[in-house]
C-alpha positions in Angstrom: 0.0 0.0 0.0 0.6 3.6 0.0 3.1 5.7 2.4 0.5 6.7 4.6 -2.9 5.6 5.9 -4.1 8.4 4.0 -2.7 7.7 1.2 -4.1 4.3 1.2 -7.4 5.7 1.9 -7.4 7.8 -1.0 -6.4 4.3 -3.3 -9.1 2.5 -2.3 -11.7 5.3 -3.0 -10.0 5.8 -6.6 -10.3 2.3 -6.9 -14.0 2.0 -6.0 -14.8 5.0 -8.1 -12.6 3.6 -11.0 -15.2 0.7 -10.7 -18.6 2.6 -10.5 -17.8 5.0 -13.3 -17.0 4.1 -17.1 -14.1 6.3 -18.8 -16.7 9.4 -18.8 -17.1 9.7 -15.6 -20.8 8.1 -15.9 -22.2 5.5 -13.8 -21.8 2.0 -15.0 -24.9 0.6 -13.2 -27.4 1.1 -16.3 -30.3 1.2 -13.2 -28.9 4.1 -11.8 -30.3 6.5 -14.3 -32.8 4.1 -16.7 -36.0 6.0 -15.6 -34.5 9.8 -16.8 -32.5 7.5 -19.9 -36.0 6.0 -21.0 -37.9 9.8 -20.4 -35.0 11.1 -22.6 -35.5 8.6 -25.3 -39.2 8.7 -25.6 -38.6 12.7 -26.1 -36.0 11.8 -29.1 -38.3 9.7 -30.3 -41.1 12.1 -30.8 -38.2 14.5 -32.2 -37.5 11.6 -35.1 -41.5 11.0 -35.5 -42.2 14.9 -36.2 -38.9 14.8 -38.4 -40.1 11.7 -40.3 -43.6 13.4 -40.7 -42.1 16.7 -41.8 -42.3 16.5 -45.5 -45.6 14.7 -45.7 -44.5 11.4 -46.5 -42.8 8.3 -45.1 -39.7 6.7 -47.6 -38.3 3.5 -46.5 -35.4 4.8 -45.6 -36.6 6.7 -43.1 -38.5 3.7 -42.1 -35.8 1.6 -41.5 -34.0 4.2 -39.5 -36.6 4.2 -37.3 -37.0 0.2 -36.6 -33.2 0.6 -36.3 -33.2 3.5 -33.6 -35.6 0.8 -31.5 -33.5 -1.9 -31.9 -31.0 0.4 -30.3 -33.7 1.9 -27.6 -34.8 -0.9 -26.7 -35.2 0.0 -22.5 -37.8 3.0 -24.1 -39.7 0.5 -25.9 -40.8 -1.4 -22.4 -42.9 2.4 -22.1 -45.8 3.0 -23.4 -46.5 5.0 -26.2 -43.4 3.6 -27.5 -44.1 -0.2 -26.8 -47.3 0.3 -29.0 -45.7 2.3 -32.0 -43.3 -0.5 -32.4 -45.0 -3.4 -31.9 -46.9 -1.9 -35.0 -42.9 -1.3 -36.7 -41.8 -4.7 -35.6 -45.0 -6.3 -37.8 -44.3 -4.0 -40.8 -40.5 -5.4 -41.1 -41.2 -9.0 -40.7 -40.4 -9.7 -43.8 -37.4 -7.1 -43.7 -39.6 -4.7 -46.0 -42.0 -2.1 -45.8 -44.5 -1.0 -48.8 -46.2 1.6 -49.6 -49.6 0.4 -47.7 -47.3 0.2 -44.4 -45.3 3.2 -44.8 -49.2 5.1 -45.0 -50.2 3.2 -42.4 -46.9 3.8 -40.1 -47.3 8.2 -41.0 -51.0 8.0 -39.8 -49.4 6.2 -36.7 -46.5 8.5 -36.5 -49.0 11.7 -36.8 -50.9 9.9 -33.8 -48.3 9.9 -31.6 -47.0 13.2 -31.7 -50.6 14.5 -31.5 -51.7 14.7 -34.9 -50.5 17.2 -38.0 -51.6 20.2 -36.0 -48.9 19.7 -33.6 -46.5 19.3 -36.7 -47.3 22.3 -38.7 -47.6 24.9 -35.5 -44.6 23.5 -33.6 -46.4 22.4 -30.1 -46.4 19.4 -28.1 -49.9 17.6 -28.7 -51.7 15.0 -27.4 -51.6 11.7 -28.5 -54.0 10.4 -30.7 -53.3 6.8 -30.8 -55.9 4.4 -31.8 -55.9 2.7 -28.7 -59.7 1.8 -28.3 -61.1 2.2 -31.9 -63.9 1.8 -32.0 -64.7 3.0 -28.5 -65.6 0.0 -26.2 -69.3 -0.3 -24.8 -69.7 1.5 -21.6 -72.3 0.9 -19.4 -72.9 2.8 -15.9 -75.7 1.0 -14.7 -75.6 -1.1 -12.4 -71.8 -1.6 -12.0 -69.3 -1.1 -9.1 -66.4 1.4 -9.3 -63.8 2.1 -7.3 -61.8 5.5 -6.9 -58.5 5.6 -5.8 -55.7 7.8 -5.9 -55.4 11.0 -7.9 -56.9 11.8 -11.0 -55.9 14.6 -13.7 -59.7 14.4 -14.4 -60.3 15.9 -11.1 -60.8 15.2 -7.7 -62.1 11.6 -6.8 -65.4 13.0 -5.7 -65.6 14.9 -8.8 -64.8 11.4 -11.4 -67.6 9.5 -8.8 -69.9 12.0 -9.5 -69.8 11.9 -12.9 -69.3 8.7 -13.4 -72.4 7.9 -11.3 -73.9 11.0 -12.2 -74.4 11.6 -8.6 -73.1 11.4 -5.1 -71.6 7.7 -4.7 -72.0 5.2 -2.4 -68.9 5.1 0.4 -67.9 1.4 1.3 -65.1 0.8 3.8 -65.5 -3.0 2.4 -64.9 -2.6 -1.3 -64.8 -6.5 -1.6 -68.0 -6.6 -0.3 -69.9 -3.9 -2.4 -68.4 -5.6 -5.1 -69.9 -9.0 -4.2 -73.2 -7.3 -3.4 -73.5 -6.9 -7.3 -72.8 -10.4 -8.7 
């Protein structure tokens, strides 16, 4: 060891950090960061979507980049919106192709997730519009048991009862047992 019990000190914490950071200085622990990695790849990726969609039509190169930049990605395609755009990508390469029919099909997806061509053409972040329940499922009210938990960018809890119910709710401490009350 070193000269000093300082100096041996400061080689074992040069050691340890030599082993938790790569050459960069960045952790080498890929959970460390993977949440704020993912957020930053879903943001690139509607970045490359808006830039696909800017001239008004897919080629199959751009195509391919983009089932390429997933294969690379792949910790951002466990997320949703991202796991459902290429799932749909994933089918259109299967035969290590895309034609004309997909390449339409994968814009109209592509305009979907970035919120649509408004959000294109004026520059701001839309909502998306993916077809997730197209059509809409059946919903009926009546007679049926819900249960409201947590928070809700709808509103308040009180506020989604109500209008779910389209009035003041019912309050069970047993939830089980309301529940079972209706089968």
């Amino acid at each position: 060891m070193g000269e000093s019990f300082e100096d041996d000190l400061k080689a074992i914490a040069q050691d340890v950090n030599a082993r938790r950071f790569d050459d960069h200085g960045q952790p080498r622990g890929r959970g460390i960061n993977a949440r704020l990695r993912v957020e930053r790849d879903i943001a690139e990726l509607l970045g490359i979507a808006k830039g696909l969609l800017a001239d008004g039509r897919i080629v199959e190169e751009e195509a391919r980049y983009l089932h390429q930049w997933g294969a690379h990605h792949r910790d951002a395609l466990m997320r949703w919106p991202a796991s459902l755009l290429f799932t749909r990508v994933r089918q259109m390469f299967v035969d290590n192709r895309i034609d004309e029919a997909e390449r339409l099909e994968l814009q109209e997806v592509l305009s979907a997730f970035v919120g649509g061509e408004m959000s294109i053409t004026l520059g701001y972040e839309g909502a998306a519009e993916l077809p997730l329940d197209q059509p809409a499922p059946l919903v009926c009210w009546q007679g049926e048991v819900y249960v409201f938990t947590g928070k809700f960018a709808y509103g308040t809890w009180r506020q989604c009862q109500f209008d779910t119910t389209g009035g003041p709710a019912a309050r069970s401490r047993d939830v089980g047992a309301a529940a079972r009350a209706q089968i």
